[in-house]
Structure formats: C-alpha cells, structure tokens
N, C-alpha and C positions, 0 to 999 in steps of 0.2 A: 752170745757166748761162742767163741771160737771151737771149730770141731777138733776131736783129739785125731792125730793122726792114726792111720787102719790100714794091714798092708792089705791094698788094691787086689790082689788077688783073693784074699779072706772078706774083702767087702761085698765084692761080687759072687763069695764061692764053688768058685773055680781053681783048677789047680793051677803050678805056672806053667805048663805048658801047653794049655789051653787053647784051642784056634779059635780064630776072629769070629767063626760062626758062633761060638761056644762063650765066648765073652758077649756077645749080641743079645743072645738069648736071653743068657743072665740077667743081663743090664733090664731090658725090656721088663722082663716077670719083675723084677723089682720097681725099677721104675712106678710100672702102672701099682703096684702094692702102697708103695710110701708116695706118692705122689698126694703133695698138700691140699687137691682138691680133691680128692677120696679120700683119704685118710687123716681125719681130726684128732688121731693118738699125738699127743705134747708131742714125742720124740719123732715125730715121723717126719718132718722137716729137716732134720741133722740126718735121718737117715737118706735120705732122698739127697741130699747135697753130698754125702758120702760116696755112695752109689753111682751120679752123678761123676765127681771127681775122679773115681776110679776106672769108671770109662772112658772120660777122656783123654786121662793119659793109656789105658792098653790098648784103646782103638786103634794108638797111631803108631805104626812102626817106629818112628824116631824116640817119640817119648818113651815107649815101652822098654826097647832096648839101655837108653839111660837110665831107668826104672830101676831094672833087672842089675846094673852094675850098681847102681846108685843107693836103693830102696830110697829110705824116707829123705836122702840129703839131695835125689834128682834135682831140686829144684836149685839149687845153690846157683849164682850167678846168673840168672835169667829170671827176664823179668815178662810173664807168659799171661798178664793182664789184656795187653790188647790180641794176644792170637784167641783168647776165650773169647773174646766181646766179636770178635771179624768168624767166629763160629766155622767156617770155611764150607757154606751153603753154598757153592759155586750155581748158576743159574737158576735163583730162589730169590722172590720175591716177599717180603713182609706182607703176612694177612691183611685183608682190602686191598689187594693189586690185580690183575686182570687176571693173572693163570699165569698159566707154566706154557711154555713151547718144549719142555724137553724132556716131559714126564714120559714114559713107556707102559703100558697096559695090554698087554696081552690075556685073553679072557679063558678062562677054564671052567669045567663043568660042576667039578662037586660044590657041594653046599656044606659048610658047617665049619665049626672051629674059631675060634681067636676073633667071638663074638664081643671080649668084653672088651675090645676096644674101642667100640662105638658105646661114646655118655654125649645126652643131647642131641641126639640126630633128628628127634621129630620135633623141634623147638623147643626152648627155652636150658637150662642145664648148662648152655655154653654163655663164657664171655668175652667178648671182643680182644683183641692185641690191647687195643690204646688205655680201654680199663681195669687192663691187669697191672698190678703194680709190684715193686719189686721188694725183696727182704729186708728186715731190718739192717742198719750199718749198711759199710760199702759194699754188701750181697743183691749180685741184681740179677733178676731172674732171668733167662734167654727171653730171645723173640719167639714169638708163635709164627710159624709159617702156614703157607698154604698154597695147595700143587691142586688141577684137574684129573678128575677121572672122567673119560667121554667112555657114554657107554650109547648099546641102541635101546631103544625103546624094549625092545625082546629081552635084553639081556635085565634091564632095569625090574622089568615085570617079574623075571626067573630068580633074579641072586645068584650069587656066585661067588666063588673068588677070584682075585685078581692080586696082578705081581705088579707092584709099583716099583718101580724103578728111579732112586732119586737123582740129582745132580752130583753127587760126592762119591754115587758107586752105591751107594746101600739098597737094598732092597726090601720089600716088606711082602708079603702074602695078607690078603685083607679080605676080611666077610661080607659081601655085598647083601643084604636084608634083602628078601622080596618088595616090590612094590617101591623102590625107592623112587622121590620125585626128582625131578630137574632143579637144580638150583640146593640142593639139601647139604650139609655137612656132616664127614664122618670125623670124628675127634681121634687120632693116637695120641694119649699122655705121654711125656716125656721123650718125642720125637721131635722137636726143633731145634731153636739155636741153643748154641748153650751157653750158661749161665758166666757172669766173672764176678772175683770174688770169692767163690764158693756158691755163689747162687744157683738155684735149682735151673735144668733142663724147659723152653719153653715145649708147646705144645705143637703137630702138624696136624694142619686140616686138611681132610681131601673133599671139595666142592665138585659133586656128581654133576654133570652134566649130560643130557638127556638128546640125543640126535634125531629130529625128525624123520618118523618111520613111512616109509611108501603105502603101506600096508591098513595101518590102524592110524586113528585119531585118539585121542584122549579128552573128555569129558569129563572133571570129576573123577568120579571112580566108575566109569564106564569108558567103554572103547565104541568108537564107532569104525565098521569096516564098508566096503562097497562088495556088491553081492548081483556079478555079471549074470544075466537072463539072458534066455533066446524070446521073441515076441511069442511063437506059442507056450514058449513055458510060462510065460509071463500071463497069456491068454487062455489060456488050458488050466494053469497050473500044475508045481511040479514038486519033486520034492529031491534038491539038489546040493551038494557038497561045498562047503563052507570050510576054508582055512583059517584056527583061534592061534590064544596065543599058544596054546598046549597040543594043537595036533590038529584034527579033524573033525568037522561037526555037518550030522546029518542035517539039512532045515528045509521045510515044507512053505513051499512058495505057496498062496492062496491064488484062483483061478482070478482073474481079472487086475493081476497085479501093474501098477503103473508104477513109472521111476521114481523115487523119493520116497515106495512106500518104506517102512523102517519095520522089521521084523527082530525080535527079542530072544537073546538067547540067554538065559537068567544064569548066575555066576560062572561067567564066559568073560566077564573084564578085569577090571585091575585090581589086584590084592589089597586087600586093608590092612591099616601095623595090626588092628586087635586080634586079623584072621577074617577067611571067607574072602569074596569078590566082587565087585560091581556086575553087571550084566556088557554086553556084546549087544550092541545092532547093527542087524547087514541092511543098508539099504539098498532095495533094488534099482538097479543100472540094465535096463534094455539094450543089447547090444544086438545091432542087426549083419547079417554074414557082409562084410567087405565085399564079397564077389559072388553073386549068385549062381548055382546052378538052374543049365534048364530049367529042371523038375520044379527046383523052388520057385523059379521066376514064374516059369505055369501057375502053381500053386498062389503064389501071391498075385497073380492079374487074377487067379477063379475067386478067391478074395476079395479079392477089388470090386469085382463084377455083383456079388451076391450081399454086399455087407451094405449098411443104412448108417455105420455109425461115422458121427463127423465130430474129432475131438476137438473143433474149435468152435464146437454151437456151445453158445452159450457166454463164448469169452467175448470181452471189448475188442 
C-alpha cells in the first residue's frame, strides 16, 4: 500500500528553515525509532520509509531547494529511481568487503551517550547484507555498508567516543563500549545506502579493529605485560613499579626471581561486557646494565669469586 504523501519537513519535525545539522539529527532519532528491525508496530515500516524519503530529498541541496519551490509536485518530470539505488556512498564498499581506506577517527576522551546505537555487537542480533531482503512490491531496501574503526589496544580496553567521518561528508560521534574485541561490529540503523522505491534506509557497520600494542598482550580476558628487573632485584627481591592499563601498580618482585617468572595482578586486565576484569601478568625480564660501572664490575667479579651456583647444572 503506497505511502500518502507528508510534507518533508512535518515528517521529520523540523521547521523549513532547518540546518543540515538539524535535519540530521532528526532523521537519526527517528530512523533508529521506526526502523523495522526494532520496531514490530504494523505502521512503523510506512513510517520509516517516510522518514527515510524526507531525508533524502532535504539532505541534498539540489532536491531541497526544488522541494521548497515545488512541495509535493518536485518530482514531476524526473525519474530519481536510479540516483536512490547509486545512494552516492562515494568510496564505500558493500558489507563483506575488506574496509574503508578513507575513514577518519580521531579519538577523544569522554565516555557515554548515543549508546543505543550499538544492537548486536557482542554476537548474534545482527544479519548479514546478502540475507536481508527487500519490501514488498518494487520497495527495496538500501545496502548495508561497512567502514573500519582502527583503534589501540588502550583505547579498545578504555571506550570512548570517536568522530567517523564518512566518504559523502557526514559525520557521526559514536560510543565505543569498554573492552571491545578486534574483529567486533557496531550497528548504526538507518545509516547506509538508501533505499528505491520508497524502501527503507540500509544499515552501517563499523568493524573495530584492534592494533597490536608494544606494551600488553592479550589472553582471554587477561593481559600479559613484561616486567624489567635488575639481577639483584631479581636476586634480593624488590618491590617495583609496573605500568597497567589504568595508571600505575606497586608489584613485589619475590627474592630469587628468574626470567619467565609470571607474577599476578588480579583485575588489572581486560574488561568484561557483564563488568569487572580479567587479571595483569608481568613476567619478569632480567635486564642487565649495557655498560658497567667500576663499582658494579668490582661487585660482579666479588660475585663471581664467592658464589657456588651454576644455572646450567642440572640441564642437558
């Protein structure tokens, strides 16, 4: 059943002299509201293709201005079936394709906001491009897309937001969860291609990607670090400064420590989605000075001279 016509501005509302930021917005809040995979109300398909339609003509300078002379008769004489199907995703590839070269992510500190737009990010909730299917009648729904977010390891453990920046100019501000994995996707509804026919908006995925950290390992839900010794702190034992993901941690080296031993710092690793953390292990790394002084060199021959132990008795 064909939608009745709605003026664009009352679908969205917004008034007509609205800025693009302000039409954005709108669209968005609605969007994610009627959007068919959240909302099973009968009418919230007609709305969502409404919604939909409205923004694709004020988004665009050209349509809008005909709009505004036009209202409901803009359309007369053009036939704007293939500029909806060609979406105008300039350097975007269809979901299953390797990433984005031209995404921008500049990372920032606070936490919070414009969480509901992650549905599905810890498995299952999402489904593929190829088996979404499109509306009844000639209503076919846009493509889903999908762009990289490269983040470090630090930033992944923290959350944050971050400003994507797409191929067409738009931008989006997005909630990074703590603890996110490598490989994970965040869902925005009704961020893709869009729809022809009247078909609804598809969907943008953004596929985290996790950059190998100098610093930490990841196990699980544990981090493993390296934890530099001098040989008597090692020998002595000491009780020495360890860099986590959250700042500084005191840790007591045990006297007789050899390299490889692995010492525990209990929820000092990676965040869990339910809350809480895996544990930290520094394992110790013996480092001996590059360049001795005198005194040490004295010190290590009086060593030498006085000590019985031989770390190779005992091995093949």
């Amino acid at each position: 059943m064909p939608v009745a016509f709605r003026d664009y501005y009352e679908a969205l509302g917004v008034p007509r002299g609205a800025s693009n930021e302000e039409i954005r917005r709108a669209y968005r809040k609605l969007a994610r509201q009627y959007h068919p995979d959240v909302n099973k109300d009968p009418d919230a398909e007609d709305r969502f293709k409404e919604v939909s339609e409205a923004y694709e003509v004020l988004r665009d300078p050209e349509k809008r201005e005909r709009y505004d002379r036009l209202g409901a008769n803009w359309r007369a004489g053009d036939d704007v079936s293939d500029e909806m199907r060609s979406s105008g995703f300039d350097g975007f590839r269809r979901a299953g394709g390797d990433g984005f070269e031209d995404i921008r992510v500049p990372f920032g500190d606070d936490f919070g906001g414009f969480s509901d737009l992650f549905e599905g990010l810890f498995g299952g909730g999402t489904r593929s491009a190829r088996s979404r299917s499109g509306f009844a009648g000639a209503a076919r729904r846009g493509a889903d897309l999908e762009a990289e977010v490269e983040l470090s390891l630090e930033e992944a453990a923290r959350g944050g937001h971050r400003w994507v920046a797409l191929g067409d100019g738009r931008s989006y501000e997005v909630t990074i969860p703590p603890g996110v994995r490598d490989g994970q996707r965040i869902r925005l509804a009704g961020e893709g291609g869009q729809g022809s026919g009247g078909g609804p908006v598809g969907d943008l995925f953004l596929r985290v990607r996790v950059k190998p950290s100098r610093r930490f390992r990841l196990r699980g839900e544990d981090l493993v670090t390296e934890l530099p010794v001098s040989p008597w702190e090692a020998a002595l034992g000491a009780t020495v400064e360890l860099g986590t993901l959250d700042g500084r941690a005191q840790v007591k080296v045990p006297a007789g420590s050899s390299c490889g031993r692995r010492l525990r710092l209990r929820g000092e690793g990676w965040p869990r989605p339910g809350g809480g953390k895996g544990d930290l292990y520094a394992e110790v790394k013996i480092v001996v000075p590059p360049k001795l002084t005198r005194a040490e060199r004295k010190a290590f021959q009086e060593l030498a001279s006085v000590s019985k132990f031989d770390p190779r008795k005992g091995r093949s």
